[in-house]
C-alpha positions as CSV (number, residue, x, y, z in Angstrom):
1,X,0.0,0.0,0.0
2,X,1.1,3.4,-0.9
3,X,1.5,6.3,1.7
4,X,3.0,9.4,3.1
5,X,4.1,9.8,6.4
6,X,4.0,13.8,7.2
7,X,5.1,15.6,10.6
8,X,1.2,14.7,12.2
9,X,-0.6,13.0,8.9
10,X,-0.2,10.0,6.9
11,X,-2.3,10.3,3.6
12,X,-3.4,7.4,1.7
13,X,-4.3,7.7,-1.8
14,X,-4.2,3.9,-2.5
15,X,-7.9,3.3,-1.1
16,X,-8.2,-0.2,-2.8
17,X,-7.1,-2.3,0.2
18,X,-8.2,0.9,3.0
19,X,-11.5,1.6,4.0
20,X,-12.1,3.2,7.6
21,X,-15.7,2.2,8.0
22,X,-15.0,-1.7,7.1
23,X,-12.1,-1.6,9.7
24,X,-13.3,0.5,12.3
25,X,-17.4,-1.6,12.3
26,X,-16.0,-5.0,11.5
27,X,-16.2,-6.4,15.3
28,X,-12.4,-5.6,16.0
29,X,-12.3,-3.0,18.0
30,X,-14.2,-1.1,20.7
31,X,-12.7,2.5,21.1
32,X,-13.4,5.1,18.7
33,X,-16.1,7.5,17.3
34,X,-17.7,8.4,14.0
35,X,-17.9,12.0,14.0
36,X,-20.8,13.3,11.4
37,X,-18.3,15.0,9.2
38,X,-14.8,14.3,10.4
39,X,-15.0,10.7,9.8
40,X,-13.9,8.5,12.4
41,X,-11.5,9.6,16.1
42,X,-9.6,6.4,17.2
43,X,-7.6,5.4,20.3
44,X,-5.7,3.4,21.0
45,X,-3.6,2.8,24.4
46,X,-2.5,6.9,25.0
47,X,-2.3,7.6,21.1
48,X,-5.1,9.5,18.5
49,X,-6.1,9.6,15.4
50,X,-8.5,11.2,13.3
51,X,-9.4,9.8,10.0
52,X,-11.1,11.1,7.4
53,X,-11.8,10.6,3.2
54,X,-11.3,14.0,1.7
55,X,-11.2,14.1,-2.2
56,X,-10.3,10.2,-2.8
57,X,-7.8,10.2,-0.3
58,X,-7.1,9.2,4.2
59,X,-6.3,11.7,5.8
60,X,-5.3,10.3,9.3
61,X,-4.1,13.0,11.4
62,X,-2.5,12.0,14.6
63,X,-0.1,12.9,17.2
64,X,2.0,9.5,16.4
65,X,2.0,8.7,12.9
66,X,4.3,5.7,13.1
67,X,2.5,3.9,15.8
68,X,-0.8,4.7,13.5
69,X,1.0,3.3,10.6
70,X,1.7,0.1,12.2
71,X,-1.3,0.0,13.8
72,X,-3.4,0.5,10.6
73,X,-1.2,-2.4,9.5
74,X,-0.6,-0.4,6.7
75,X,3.0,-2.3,5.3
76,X,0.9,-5.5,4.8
77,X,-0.1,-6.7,1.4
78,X,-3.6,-7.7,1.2
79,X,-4.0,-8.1,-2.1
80,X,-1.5,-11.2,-1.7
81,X,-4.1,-12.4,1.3
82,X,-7.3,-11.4,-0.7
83,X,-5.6,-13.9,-3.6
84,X,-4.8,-16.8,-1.0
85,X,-8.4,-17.0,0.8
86,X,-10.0,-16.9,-2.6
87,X,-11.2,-20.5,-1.9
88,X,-15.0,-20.0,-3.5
89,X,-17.6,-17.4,-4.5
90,X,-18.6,-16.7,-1.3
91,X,-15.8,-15.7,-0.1
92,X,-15.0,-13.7,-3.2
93,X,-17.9,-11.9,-2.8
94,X,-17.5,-11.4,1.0
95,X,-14.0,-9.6,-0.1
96,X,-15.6,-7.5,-2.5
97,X,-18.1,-6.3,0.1
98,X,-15.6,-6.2,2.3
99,X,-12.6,-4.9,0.6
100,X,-11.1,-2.3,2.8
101,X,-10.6,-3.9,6.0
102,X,-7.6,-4.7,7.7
103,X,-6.8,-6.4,11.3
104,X,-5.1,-3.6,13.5
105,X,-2.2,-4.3,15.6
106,X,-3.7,-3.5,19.0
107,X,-2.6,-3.2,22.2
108,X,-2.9,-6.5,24.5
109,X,-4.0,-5.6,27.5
110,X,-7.1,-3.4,25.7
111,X,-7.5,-6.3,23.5
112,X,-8.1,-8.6,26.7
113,X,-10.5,-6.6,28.3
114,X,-12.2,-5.2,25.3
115,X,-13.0,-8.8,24.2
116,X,-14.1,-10.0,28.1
117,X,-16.7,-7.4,27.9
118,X,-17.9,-8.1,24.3
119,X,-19.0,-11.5,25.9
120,X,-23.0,-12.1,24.9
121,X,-22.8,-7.8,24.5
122,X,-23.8,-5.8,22.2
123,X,-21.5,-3.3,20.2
124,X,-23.0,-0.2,21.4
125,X,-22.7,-1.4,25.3
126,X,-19.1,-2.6,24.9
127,X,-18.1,0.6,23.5
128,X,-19.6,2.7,26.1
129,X,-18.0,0.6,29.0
130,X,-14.7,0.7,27.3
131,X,-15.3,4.9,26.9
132,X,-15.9,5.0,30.6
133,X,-12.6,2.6,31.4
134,X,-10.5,5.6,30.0
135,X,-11.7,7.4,32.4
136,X,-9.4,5.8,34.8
137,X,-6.3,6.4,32.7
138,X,-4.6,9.6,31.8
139,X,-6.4,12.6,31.0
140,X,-4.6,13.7,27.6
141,X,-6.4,16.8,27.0
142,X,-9.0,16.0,24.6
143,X,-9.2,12.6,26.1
144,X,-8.0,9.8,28.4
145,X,-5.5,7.1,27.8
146,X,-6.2,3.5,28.7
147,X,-5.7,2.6,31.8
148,X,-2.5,0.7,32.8
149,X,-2.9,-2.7,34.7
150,X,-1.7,-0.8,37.5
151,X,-4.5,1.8,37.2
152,X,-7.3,-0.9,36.7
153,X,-6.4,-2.6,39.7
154,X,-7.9,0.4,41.3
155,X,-11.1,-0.5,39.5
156,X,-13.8,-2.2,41.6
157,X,-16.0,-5.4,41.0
158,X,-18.7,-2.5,41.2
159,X,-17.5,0.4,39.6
160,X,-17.0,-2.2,36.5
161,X,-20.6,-2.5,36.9
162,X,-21.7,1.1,37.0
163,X,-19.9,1.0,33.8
164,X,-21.9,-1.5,32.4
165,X,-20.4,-4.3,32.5
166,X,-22.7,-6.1,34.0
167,X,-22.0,-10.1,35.3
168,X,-18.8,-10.0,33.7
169,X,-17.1,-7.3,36.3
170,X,-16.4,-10.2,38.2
171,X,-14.7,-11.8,35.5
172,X,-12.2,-8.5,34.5
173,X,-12.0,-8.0,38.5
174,X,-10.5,-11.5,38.8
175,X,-8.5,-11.2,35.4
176,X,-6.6,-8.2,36.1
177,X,-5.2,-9.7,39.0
178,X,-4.2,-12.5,37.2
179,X,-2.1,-10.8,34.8
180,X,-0.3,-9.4,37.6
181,X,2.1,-11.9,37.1
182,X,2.5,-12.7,33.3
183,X,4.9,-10.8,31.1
184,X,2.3,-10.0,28.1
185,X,5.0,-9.4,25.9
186,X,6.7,-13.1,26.6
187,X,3.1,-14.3,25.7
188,X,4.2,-13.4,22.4
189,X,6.2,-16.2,22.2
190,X,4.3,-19.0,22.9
191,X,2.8,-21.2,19.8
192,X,-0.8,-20.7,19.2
193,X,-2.1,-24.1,21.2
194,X,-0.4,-22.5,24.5
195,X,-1.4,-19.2,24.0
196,X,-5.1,-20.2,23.8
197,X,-4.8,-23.1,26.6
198,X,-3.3,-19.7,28.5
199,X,-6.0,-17.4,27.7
200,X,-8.6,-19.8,28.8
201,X,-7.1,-20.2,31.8
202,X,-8.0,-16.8,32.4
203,X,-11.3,-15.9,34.1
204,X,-14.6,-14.9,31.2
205,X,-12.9,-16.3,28.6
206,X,-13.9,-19.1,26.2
207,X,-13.1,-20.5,23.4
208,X,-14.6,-17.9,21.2
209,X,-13.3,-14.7,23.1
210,X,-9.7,-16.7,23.5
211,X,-9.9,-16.6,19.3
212,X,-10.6,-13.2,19.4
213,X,-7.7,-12.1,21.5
214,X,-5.6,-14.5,19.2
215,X,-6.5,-12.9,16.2
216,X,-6.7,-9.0,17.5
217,X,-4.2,-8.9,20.3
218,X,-1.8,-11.6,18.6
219,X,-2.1,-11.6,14.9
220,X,-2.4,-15.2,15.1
221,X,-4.3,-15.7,11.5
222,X,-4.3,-19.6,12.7
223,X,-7.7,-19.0,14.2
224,X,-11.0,-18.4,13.5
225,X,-13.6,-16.8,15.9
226,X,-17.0,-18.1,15.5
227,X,-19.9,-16.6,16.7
228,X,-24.0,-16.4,15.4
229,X,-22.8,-15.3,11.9
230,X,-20.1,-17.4,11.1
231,X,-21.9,-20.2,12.3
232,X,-24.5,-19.2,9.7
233,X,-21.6,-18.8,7.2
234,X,-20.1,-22.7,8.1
235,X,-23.8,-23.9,7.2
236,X,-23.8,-22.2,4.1
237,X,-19.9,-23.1,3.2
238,X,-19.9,-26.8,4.2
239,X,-24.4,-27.3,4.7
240,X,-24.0,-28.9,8.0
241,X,-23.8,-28.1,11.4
242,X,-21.3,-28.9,13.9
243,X,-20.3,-27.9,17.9
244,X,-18.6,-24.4,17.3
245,X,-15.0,-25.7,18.5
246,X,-15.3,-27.9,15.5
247,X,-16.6,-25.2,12.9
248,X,-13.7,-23.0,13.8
249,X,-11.0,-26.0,13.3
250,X,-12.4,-26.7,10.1
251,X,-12.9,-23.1,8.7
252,X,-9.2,-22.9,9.9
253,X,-8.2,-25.8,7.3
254,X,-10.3,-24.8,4.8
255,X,-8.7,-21.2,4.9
256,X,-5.4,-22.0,5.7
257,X,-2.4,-19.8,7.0
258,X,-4.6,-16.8,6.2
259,X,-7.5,-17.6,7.6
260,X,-8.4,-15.1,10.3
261,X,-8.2,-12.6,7.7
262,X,-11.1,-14.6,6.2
263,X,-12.8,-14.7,9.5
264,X,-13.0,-10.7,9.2
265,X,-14.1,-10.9,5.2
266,X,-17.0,-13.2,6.2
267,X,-18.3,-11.8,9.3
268,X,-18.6,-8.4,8.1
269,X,-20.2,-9.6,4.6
270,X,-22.9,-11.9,6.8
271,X,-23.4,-9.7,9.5
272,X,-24.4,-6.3,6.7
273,X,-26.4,-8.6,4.5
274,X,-28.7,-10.6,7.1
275,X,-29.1,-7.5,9.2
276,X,-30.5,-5.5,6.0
């Protein structure tokens, strides 16, 4: 993908591969805001960005253009990915719908509790608790940093509820505690089987959640979250139904190396089209 890196911008002109709605509304991620006529404010750990089409061209303006840039994922080919996943027509047309979306590099820690509260949630509620977790981090000037795991330790089972977070405040309660002592970073490191045997060991996470963090917070394309729409999309890829644990092993061989990318394609594509 082509850009340009200024002092506070980056500006893509090379939309093909780069739409901010697809990423931003694809079930990924939790903390930003469409703005009526300033497109989309994002943030992410204590960074911003603002990003906005303006005469067939992003404008993202931000005060950290090189974390936006990896965090965009914008050095990534996915036209090569687009080309591997190509495995039928559904999925060809899910790309098409889908085309500008890409899987940001986020950070792990918002990525963990982000995808705790999503459990059985609604988009609109998980944003709004997440909003309200800021709150708790550093005030930036125009708005607060997530909180570090020191800073959510100050966070009680019932303030997590005031924020809406409902029964699973116990759960992030319990899990922040439990990341006291795990180095996120050497998480990094382990293969994909202990990373996900790790992340279920932690408290409101299951096997769908645990795939989420895999693929948002790790980048692990070896996985495939499924949830009500891919389900619907394994029954119209494969016309059967199996447990869930099984659909996403399968979808995962059927894909291949790439296949979280696919994950995103799909969901998006089945979620617009049955909700319409």
């Amino acid at each position: 993908m082509k850009y340009e890196v200024q002092k506070d911008k980056i500006i893509i002109e090379d939309i093909k591969d780069f739409d901010i709605s697809h990423i931003l509304e694809c079930g990924q991620v939790f903390t930003y805001k469409k703005n009526k006529d300033m497109g989309y404010d994002v943030y992410s750990l204590d960074k911003f960005a603002n990003v906005k089409f303006d005469k067939n061209k992003y404008i993202i303006t931000t005060n950290d253009p090189k974390y936006f840039v990896n965090y965009f994922d914008l050095d990534t080919d996915y036209a090569t990915i687009k080309a591997d996943i190509a495995r039928n027509e559904y999925i060809t047309q899910a790309v098409k719908y889908g085309y500008g979306i890409r899987i940001l590099k986020q950070s792990l820690l918002e990525v963990i509790i982000g995808f705790i509260i999503s459990a059985n949630n609604n988009i609109k509620r998980i944003m709004k608790t997440m909003q309200s977790l800021r709150e708790y981090g550093d005030n930036m000037g125009n708005y607060y940093s997530f909180p570090t795991l020191k800073k959510l330790h100050e966070i009680s089972v019932d303030d997590f509820k005031k924020m809406g977070a409902g029964y699973r405040a116990e759960y992030l309660y319990k899990t922040i505690r439990m990341l006291d002592n795990v180095n996120l970073e050497e998480t990094k490191n382990y293969d994909t089987p202990k990373l996900k045997k790790w992340l279920l060991s932690l408290c409101g996470v299951g096997p769908k959640v645990a795939d989420c963090i895999l693929l948002f917070g790790y980048g692990r394309c070896d996985c495939f979250p499924v949830d009500t729409w891919i389900e619907k999309v394994y029954i119209d890829i494969f016309k059967k139904k199996e447990n869930r644990i099984k659909m996403s092993d399968d979808l995962v061989k059927y894909f291949g190396k790439n296949a979280g990318y696919a994950q995103q394609y799909l969901f998006f594509y089945k979620r617009s089209f049955d909700n319409k």
